[in-house]
N, C-alpha and C positions, 0 to 999 in steps of 0.2 A: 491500468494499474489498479491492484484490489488492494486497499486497506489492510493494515496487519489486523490479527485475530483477537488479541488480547483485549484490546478496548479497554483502557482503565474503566473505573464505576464513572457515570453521569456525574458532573459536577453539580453539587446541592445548591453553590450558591444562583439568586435569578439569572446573574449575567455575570459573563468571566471574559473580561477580552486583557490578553495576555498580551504583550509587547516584548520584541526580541529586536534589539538595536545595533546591529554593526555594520556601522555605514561604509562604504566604499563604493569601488567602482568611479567611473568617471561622469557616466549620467548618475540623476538619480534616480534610485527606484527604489518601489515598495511592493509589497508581496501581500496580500489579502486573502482568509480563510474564513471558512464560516463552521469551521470544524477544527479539532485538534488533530494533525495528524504528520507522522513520523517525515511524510518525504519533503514537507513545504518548510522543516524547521531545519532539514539538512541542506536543499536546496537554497533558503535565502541565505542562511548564514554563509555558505559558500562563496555568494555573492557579496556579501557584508552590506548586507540590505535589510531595513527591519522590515519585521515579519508580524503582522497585526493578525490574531486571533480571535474573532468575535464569535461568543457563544452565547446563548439565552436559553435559559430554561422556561418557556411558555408553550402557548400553545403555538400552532403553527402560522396563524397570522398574525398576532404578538411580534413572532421570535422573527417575522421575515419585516415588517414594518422596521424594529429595532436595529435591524441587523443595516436594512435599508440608511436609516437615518445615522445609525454611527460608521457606516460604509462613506456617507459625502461628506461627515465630517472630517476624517483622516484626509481621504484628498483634498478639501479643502484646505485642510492645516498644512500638509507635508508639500502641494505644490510639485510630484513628483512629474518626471519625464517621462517615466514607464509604471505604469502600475502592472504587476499580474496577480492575475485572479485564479483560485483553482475551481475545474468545472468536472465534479458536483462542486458545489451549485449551480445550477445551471441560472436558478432566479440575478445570484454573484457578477456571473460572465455576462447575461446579457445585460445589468445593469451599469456595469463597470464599460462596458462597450459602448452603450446610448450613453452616460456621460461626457467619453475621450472630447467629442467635438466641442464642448462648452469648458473643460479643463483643460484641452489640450495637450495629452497625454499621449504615448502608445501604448496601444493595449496588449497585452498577449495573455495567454489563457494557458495554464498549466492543466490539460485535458487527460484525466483518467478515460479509462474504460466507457464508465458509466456516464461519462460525461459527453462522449463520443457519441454511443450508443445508449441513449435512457431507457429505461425499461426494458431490456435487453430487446430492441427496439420494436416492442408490441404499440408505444403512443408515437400517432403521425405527428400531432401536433410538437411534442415537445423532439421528435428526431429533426422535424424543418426546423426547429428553433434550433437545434444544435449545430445544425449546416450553415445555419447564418451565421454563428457566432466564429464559426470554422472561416467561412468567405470571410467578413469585414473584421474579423481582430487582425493585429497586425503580423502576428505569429502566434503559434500554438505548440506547444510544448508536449512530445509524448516520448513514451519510455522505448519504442519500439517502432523497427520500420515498417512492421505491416501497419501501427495504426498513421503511421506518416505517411502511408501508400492512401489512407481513409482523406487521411486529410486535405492532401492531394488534389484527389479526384471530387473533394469538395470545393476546389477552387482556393483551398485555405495556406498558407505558410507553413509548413511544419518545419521543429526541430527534434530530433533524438537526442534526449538528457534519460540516461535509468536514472533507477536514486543511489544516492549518495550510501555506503554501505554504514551506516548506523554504529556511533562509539558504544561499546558494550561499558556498562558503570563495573566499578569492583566488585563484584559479589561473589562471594566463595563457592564453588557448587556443592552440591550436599549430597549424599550415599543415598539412590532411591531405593528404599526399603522394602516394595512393592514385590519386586519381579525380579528374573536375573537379566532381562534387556525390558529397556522403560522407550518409547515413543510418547513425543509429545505431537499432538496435532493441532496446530494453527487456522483456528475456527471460529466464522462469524457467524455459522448460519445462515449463511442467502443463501439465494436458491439456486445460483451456481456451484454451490460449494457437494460435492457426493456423502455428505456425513454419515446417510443413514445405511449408505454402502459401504463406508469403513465400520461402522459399529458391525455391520453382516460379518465383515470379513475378519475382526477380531473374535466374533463366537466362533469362527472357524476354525481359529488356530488353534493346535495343538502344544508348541513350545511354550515357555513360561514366559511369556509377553505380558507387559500391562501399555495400556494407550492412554494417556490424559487428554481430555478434550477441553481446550481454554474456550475462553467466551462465554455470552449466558444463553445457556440451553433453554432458560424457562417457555413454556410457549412449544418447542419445537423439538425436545425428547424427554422422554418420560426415567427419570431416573430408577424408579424402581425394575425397570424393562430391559435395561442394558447389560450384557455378560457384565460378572465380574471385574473380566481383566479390563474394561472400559467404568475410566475414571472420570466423572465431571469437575471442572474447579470453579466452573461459574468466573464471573472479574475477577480481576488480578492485579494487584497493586504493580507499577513496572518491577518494584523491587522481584515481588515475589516471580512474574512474570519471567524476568533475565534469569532470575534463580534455575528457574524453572526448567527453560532450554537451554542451559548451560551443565545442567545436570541430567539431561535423559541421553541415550544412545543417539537415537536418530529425531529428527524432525520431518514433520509428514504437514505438506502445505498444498491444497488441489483445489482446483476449479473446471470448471465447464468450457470455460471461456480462451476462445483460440486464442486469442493475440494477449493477454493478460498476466503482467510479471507480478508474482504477488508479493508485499512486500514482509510476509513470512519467510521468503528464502532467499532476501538480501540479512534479514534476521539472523537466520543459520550458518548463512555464509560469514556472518563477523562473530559468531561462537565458535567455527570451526564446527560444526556438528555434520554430519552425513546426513541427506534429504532425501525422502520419495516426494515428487513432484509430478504434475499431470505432464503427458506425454503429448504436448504441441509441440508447433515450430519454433516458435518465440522462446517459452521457457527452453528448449534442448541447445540452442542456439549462446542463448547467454549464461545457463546455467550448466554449463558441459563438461562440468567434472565433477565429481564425490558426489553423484545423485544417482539413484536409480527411479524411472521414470513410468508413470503408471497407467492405464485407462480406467474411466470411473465407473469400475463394477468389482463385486466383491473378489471373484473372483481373482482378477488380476491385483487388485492391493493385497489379498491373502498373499500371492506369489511375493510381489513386489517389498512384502514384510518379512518374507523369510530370504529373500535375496540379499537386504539390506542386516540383515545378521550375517550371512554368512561372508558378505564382504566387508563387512564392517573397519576394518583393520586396514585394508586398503585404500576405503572413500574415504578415511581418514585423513592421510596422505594427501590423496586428491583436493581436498576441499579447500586445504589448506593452499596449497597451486591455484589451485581456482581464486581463493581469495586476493593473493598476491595480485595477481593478472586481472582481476575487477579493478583494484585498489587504480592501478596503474592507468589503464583505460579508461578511468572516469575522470581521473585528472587532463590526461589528454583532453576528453570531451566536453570537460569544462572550459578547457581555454577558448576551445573553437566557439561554444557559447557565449562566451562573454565576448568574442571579436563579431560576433552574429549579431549581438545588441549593439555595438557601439555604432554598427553600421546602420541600425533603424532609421 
């Protein structure tokens, strides 16, 4: 699972560790992050489990010592049955792992992508430590059966949880002034992401297109360099963010990466908006209605952008089915989740 694109700005203050309290369930359990992010606040609250947020603004052995030390403190305090951890961080999972035997805990690990596969798996070192953490937690949490096929065959427990389709706040959408069709493109800049294949394929186009690219480009495109019809917004407060995709035609959310639901087009899915999305199994699989799906070259998003105009009226329709029919199935997949846990 890839992280949405928008990325509010870095919190200014040293250290933010946020607390989200809704206790339930019949064990207890707690949910630990070492980041902010969209699927671990939809996920515990589901559970009505709080949801402990630790951030630090330092350097990187600073911010991992801190993160360490108010990590044994929470289990210390809460005593919990289950802790999960999400992997990234992987420094998180394996620590929250070599604890369980002295707190006595079950552990399970909410495993993205990246967490599965580090460094889209160029380090040896840190994929064995990821195998490990796959064999001895007690389950492993992924969005997807191919990476529950991974986890498998690393001897590890898997469950399939997508994420939770995300409440949209009230925000009005507002008339984009730009163009007579607006894409927005859901962008962090790694190096799975084809960005600089969409910007090709927006100088290509001949229709009155404009693309906004969220995320902060600095570092890795050059603003003065980009066609017109490509717009950067840099951060984006969530207000302005929901604004944002609530008001363009289509949403355009891609990666590299086979097995990887990104959580840009659980995003689109709760605007109702029409998606181009990369053309794997996983995404065509769970996202199988109001998208048209793409491979990452200009070529084919050029096509893939004038297709999603021309049916736009349609994927409309669609997405909005799609959404129902998510909604529906993640409730199912919740229950069986939590009857997953109670059996630990």
């Amino acid at each position: 699972m890839k992280p949405s694109a928008h990325n509010q700005k870095p919190l200014q203050n040293q250290r933010d560790i946020r607390t989200h309290d809704d206790r339930g369930m019949n064990k207890k359990g707690i949910w630990i992050t070492w980041e902010i992010q969209r699927r671990n606040q939809g996920l515990s609250s589901s559970l009505q489990w709080p949801l402990y947020e630790i951030v630090y603004k330092d350097s990187r052995f600073l911010r991992y010592i801190k993160s360490l030390f108010k990590t044994t403190e929470i289990i210390l305090k809460e005593k919990p049955e289950i802790v999960v951890a999400q992997n990234p961080s992987i420094v998180l999972s394996l620590f929250v792992l070599l604890l369980k035997p002295f707190s006595r805990y079950q552990c399970v690990i909410d495993a993205h992508n990246a967490g599965l596969l580090p460094c889209e798996g160029k380090s040896r070192m840190l994929g064995f430590l990821a195998r490990l953490i796959q064999k001895y937690s007690d389950a492993t949490i992924v969005t997807n059966q191919e990476l529950a096929n991974t986890v498998s065959k690393n001897k590890g427990t898997p469950f399939v949880l997508p994420d939770r389709l995300p409440a949209v706040p009230e925000i009005k959408p507002q008339r984009m002034p730009t163009a007579e069709f607006n894409f927005a493109y859901i962008c962090t800049y790694s190096e799975d992401e084809p960005y600089e294949e969409l910007i090709e394929a927006a100088r290509r186009l001949e229709h009155d297109f404009c693309l906004y690219f969220t995320g902060n480009f600095k570092g890795k495109v050059d603003r003065e360099k980009v066609p017109p019809n490509v717009k950067l917004t840099g951060f984006l407060s969530d207000e302005d963010y929901w604004r944002l995709i609530s008001s363009v035609d289509v949403i355009i959310v891609l990666t590299r990466r086979d097995n990887c639901l990104v959580c840009g087009a659980y995003e689109g899915v709760s605007v109702t908006k029409p998606m181009i999305l990369s053309r794997t199994q996983a995404i065509m699989r769970y996202f199988d209605k109001g998208c048209v799906y793409a491979t990452p070259d200009a070529d084919n998003l050029q096509k893939a952008m004038c297709q999603a105009f021309e049916r736009s009226e349609s994927l409309k329709r669609d997405v909005v089915e799609l959404k129902t029919g998510l909604e529906k199935d993640w409730v199912l997949q919740l229950e069986k989740f939590k009857n997953f846990l109670a059996l630990l």
